[in-house]
C-alpha positions in Angstrom: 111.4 80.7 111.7 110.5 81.0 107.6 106.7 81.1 107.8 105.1 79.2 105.0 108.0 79.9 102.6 107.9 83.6 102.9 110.7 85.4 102.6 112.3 86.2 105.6 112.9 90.1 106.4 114.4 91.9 109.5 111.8 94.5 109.3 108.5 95.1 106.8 107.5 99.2 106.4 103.9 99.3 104.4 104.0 103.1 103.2 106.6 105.6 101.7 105.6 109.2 103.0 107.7 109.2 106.3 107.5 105.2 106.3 111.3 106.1 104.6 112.9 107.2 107.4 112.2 103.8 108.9 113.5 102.2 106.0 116.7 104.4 106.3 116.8 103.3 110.2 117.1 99.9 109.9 119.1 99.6 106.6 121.8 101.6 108.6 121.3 98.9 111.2 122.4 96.0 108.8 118.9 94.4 108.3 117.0 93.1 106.0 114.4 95.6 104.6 111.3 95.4 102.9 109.0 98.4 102.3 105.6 98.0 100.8 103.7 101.0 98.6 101.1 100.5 96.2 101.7 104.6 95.8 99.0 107.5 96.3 96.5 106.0 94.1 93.7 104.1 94.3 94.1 101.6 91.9 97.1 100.3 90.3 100.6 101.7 91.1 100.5 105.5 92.0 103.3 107.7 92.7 105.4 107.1 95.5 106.4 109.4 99.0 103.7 109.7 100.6 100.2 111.6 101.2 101.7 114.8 102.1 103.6 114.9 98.9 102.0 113.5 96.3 98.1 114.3 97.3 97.7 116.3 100.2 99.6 119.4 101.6 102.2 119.7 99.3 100.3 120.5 96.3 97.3 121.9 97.7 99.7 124.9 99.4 101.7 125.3 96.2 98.1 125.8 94.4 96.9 127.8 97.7 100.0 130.0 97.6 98.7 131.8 94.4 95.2 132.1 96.1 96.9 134.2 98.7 98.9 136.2 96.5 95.6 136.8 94.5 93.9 138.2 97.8 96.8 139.9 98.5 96.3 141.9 95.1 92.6 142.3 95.8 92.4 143.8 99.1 95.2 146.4 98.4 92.4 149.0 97.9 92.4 149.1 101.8 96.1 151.0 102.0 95.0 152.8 99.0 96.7 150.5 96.0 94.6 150.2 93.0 95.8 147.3 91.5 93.8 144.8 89.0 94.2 141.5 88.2 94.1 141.0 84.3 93.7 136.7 83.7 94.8 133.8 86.0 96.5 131.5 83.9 94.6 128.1 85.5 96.3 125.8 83.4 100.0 127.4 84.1 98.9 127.1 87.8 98.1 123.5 87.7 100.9 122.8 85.6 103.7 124.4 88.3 102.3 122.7 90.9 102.3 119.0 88.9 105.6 119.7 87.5 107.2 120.2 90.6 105.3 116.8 92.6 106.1 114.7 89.7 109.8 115.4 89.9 110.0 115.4 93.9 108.0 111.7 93.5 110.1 110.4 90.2 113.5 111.2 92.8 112.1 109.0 95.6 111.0 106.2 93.7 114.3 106.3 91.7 116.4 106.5 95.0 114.2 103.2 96.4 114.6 101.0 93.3 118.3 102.0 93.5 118.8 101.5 97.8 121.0 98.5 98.2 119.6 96.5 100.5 116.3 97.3 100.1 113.8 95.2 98.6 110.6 97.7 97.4 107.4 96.8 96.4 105.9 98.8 94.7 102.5 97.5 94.6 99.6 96.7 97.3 100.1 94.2 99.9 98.0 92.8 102.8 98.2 90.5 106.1 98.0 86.8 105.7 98.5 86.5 109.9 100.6 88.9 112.2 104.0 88.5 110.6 103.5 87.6 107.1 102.0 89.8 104.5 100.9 88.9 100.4 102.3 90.9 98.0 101.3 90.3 94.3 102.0 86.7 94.1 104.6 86.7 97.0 104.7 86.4 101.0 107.1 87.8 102.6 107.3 87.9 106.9 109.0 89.9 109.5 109.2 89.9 113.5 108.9 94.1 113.1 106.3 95.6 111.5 105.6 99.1 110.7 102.3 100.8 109.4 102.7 103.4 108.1 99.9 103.2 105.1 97.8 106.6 105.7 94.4 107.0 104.3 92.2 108.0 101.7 89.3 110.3 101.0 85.4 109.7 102.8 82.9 109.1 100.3 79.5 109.7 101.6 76.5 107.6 101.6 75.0 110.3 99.1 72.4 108.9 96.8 73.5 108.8 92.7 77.0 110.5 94.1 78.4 107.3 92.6 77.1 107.7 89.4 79.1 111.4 88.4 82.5 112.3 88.4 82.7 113.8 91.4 86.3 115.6 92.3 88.3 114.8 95.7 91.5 116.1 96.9 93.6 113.8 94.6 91.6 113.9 91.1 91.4 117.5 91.2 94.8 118.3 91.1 94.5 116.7 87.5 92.5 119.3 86.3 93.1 120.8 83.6 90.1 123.8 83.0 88.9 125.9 86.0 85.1 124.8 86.9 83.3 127.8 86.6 80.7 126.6 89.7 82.5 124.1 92.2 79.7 122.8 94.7 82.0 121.6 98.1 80.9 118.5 100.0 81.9 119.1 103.3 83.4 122.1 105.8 86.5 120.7 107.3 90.3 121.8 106.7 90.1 120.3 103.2 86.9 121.8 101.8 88.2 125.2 102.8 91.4 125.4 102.1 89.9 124.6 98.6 87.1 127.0 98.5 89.8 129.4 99.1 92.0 128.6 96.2 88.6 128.1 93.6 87.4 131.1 94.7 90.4 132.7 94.6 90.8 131.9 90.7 87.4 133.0 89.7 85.3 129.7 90.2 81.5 130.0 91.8 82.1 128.1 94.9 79.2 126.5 97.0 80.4 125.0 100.6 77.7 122.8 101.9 78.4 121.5 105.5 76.2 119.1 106.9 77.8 120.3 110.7 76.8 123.6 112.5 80.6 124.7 112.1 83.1 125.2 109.6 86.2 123.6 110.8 84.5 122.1 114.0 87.3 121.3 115.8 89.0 125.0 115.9 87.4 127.7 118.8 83.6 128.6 118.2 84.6 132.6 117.5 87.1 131.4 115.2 84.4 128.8 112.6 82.2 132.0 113.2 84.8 134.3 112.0 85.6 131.8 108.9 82.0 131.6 108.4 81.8 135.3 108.1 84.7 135.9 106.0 84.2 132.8 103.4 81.1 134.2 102.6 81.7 137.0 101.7 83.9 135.4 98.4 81.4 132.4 98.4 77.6 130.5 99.2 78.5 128.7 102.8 75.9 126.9 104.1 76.4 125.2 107.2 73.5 122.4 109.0 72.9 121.5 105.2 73.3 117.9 104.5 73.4 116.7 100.6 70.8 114.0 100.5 71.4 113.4 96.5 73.1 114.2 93.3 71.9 114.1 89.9 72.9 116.0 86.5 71.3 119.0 85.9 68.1 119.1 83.4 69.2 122.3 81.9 73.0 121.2 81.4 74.7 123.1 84.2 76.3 120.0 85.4 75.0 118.9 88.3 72.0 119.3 90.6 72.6 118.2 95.0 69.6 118.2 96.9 70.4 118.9 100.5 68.1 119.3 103.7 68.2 121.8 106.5 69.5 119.6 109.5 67.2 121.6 112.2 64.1 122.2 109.6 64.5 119.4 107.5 63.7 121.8 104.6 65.3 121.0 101.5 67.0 122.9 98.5 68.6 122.3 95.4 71.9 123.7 94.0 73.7 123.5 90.8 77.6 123.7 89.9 79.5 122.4 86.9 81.9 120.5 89.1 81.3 118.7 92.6 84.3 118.4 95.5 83.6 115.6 97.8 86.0 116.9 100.8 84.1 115.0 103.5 86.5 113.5 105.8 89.2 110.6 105.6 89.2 107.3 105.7 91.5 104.3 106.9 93.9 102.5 105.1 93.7 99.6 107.8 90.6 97.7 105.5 93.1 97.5 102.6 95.8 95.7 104.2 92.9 93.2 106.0 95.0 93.9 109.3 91.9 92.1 110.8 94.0 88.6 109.4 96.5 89.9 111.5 94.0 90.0 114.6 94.9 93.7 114.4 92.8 96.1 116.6 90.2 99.1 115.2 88.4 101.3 116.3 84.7 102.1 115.2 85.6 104.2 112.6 88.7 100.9 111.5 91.5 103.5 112.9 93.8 101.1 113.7 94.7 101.3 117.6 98.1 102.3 118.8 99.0 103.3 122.2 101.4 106.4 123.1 104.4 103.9 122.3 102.9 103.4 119.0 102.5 99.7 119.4 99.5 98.1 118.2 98.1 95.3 120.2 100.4 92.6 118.7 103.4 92.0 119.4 106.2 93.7 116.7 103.6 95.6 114.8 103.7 99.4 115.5 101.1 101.8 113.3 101.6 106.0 113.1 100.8 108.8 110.9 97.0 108.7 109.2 96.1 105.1 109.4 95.8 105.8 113.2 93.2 108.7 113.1 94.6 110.1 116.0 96.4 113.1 114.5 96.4 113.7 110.4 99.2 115.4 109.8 102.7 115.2 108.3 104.8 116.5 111.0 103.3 114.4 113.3 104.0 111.7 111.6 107.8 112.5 111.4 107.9 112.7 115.0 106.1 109.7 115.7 107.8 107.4 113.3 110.7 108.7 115.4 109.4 107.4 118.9 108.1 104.5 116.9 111.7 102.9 116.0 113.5 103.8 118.9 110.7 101.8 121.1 110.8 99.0 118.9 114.6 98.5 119.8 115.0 99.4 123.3 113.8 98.0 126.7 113.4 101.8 128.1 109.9 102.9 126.1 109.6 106.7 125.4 106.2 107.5 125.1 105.2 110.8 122.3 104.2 113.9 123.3 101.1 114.6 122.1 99.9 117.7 124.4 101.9 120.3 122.1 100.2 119.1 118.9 100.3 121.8 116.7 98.5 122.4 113.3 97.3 124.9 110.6 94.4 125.9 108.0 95.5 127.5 105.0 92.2 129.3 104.5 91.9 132.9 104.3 92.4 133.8 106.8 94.8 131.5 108.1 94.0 129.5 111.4 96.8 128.1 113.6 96.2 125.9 116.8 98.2 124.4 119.4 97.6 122.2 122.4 93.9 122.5 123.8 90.9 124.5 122.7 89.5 126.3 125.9 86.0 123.8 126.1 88.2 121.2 126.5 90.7 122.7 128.6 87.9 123.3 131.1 87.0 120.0 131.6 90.1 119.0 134.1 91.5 122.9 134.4 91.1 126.2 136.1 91.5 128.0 133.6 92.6 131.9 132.5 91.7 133.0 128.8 93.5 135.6 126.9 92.8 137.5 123.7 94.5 139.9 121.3 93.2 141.5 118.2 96.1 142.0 116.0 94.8 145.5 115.6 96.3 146.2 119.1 99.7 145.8 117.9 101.2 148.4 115.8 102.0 145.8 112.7 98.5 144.5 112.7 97.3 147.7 112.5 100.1 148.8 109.6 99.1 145.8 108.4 95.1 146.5 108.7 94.6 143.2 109.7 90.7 144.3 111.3 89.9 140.5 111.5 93.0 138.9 113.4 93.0 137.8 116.4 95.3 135.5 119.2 93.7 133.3 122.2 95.8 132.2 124.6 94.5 128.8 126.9 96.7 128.8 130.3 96.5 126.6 133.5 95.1 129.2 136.7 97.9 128.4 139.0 100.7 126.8 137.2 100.7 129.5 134.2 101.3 126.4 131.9 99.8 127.3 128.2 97.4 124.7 127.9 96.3 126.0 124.0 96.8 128.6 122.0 94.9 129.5 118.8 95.4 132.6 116.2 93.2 133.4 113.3 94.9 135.5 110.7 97.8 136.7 108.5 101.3 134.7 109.4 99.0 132.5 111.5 100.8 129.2 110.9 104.1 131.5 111.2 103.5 133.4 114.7 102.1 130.1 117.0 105.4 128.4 116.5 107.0 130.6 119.5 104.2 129.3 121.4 104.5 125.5 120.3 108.5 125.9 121.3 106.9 127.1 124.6 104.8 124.1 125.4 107.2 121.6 124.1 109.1 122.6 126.8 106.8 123.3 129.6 108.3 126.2 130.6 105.1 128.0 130.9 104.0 131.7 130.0 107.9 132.9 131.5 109.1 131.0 128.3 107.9 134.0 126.0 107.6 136.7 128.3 111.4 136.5 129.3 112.0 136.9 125.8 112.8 140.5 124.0 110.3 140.7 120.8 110.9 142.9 118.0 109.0 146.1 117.9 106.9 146.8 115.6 106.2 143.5 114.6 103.2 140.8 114.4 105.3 138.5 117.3 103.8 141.0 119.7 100.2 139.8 119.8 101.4 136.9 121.1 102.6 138.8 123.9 99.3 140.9 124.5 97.3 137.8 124.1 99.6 136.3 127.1 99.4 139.5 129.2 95.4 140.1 129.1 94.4 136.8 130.9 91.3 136.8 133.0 88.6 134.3 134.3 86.2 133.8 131.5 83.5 131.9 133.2 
């Protein structure tokens, strides 16, 4: 039934990262498609496919790629290279990495205007009620629904942070001059991946983490470790909280007080530039899903069950705008589950206990499945660990810091996490994710044959040294 003359669609998608393969679904289907996408910008239209692409881990690993290769060239002095490096071409750097989101962004909005079928708006809707949505000076309806809008960087509560041009992970991939002093606001994935790459190109980089931990969520041993080894490049100061932000009498851009959470003594510190990398934030508020009687959570998450249904009827929500797990190919996966429960009576619920995911610091971290504090809450657990230096490519490699920690269930040998800290990180879990996908246990990876000598195998001693770690 038309709803107050809004055009009638077979199915609305709001967001074109992986919203798209939704769109591709149902076109294929024969219905009537509208997607929604204001772009990856805050105000006015932005470019279009997504988070990942456009913002987020795309460009930040093109830009952290030449932070590795930079260390790389460094630390050769420890397998006796001498090697120097004689400029970083910033600007070049910035330029590859733009050059090469524009044209992956340009092709997807060219291939939406051009989808027959497909009716795209490219602008910023909202709800009106459950099935009818304003866009511009439109409404438009649909019994399916499908949010898949993302999120957007945290801005603090900091006092006179609104009044500078503070950086976040979108503006500064605009830049065009390396900052010679970077002051970070925050110590999650985001504000060290970064400190790595600034760092890396010769900036003065402060990390100032109002948390105990870098990285809170990974194991204890491994924000230690990360601790240890970003400071060693940079000023990390974790338990500081940045009470205010000012500019800097003496011209050095700008001056952040901060406060020793367990003292409560404060400091000052100065840097040309400023990196607010303090956390995400909701799309949900944007599209007022509350006209849609849409439920929240206390942080505005918007709710969705292991189907991926929200809690009305013929509106499902995935990826970022969710909260529940931030990253791309999670998304891919649930946008999957998503459609096929929206059009069959026989719901398949997603896997979520093989969640993998990775931190492009240096070193790398890589995680899968459970941490081992909260493995012990419902588990008898065994613990494993490996130092990569224990395997004869780690040691070729003289990887010193690496290590492999291996999570597994007492009696049933079922890996219940697995987390490695190092070089290849990201690379070496995935035999382990494969693993726990499956549920095929410990016997998954033992049974196979694993090259020798390579860095594989400390996935294997990790596995083989388990032992009660009460």
């Amino acid at each position: 039934m038309p709803r107050d003359n809004a055009k009638e669609y077979d199915v609305i998608v709001v967001g074109s990262g992986s919203g798209t393969s939704l769109v591709e679904y149902a076109l294929n289907s024969g219905m009537r498609v509208a997607l929604i996408d204001r772009g990856a910008a805050l105000s006015g239209r932005g470019p279009v496919g997504g988070t990942c692409l456009n913002v987020g881990c795309i460009p930040s690993k093109l830009l952290i790629a030449t932070a590795d290769r930079v260390m790389e060239i460094k630390e050769a002095y420890r397998m006796g290279i001498e090697a120097t490096i004689e400029n970083i071409d910033f600007e070049r750097v910035m330029h590859r990495m733009r050059s090469i989101i524009g044209e992956d962004s340009e092709g997807i909005a060219e291939g939406l205007r051009n989808t027959k079928g497909l009716d795209f708006y490219h602008t910023k809707g909202h709800f009106v009620d459950a099935h009818t949505m304003q866009v511009d000076d439109k409404r438009i309806s649909a019994d399916k629904i499908f949010l898949v809008a993302g999120a957007r960087p945290l801005i603090p509560p900091i006092r006179g942070l609104d009044e500078v041009p503070y950086l976040t992970n979108e503006s500064l991939l605009e830049l065009e001059r390396l900052p010679t002093s970077l002051a970070i606001i925050g110590g999650g994935y985001i504000a060290c991946e970064y400190a790595h790459f600034f760092a890396a190109m010769g900036s003065q980089v402060t990390v100032l983490q109002r948390n105990q931990r870098l990285v809170p969520n990974e194991e204890p041993e491994f924000s230690e470790l990360l601790k240890e080894k970003m400071g060693e490049r940079m000023s990390v100061h974790v338990g500081t909280e940045v009470l205010a932000v000012d500019r800097d009498e003496n011209g050095n851009g700008y001056r952040l007080t901060a406060r020793d959470t367990d003292s409560g003594e404060e400091s000052a510190f100065t840097a040309e530039q400023i990196l607010v990398a303090a956390g995400r934030r909701s799309n949900a508020d944007l599209l007022q899903v509350e006209n849609a009687g849409i439920e929240t959570d206390d942080r505005n998450y918007v709710v969705a069950n292991e189907y991926l249904e929200t809690n009305v009827d013929g509106i499902w929500a995935m990826g970022d705008i969710t909260g529940r797990h931030m990253f791309k190919h999670v998304v891919n996966a649930e946008v999957d589950y998503a459609w096929h429960n929206s059009h069959h009576e026989h719901k398949v619920a997603m896997p979520y206990h093989a969640i993998p995911h990775a931190i492009f610091s240096y070193p790398q971290i890589a995680s899968v499945g459970m941490t081992e504090a909260e493995a012990r809450r419902e588990h008898d657990v065994l613990v494993g660990h490996a130092q990569y230096l224990q395997v004869t490519m780690g040691e070729a490699m003289m990887e010193i810091d690496g290590i492999a920690k291996a999570v597994v269930e007492r009696e049933t040998r079922r890996i219940l996490g697995f987390h490695i800290m190092g070089a290849q990180a990201s690379t070496l879990i995935q035999e382990v994710i494969n693993a726990m996908a499956t549920d095929e246990g410990i016997q998954a990876i033992a049974s196979g044959l694993h090259i020798h000598p390579a860095l594989p195998e400390v996935v294997q001693v990790a596995l083989s040294n388990l032992h009660s770690h009460d």
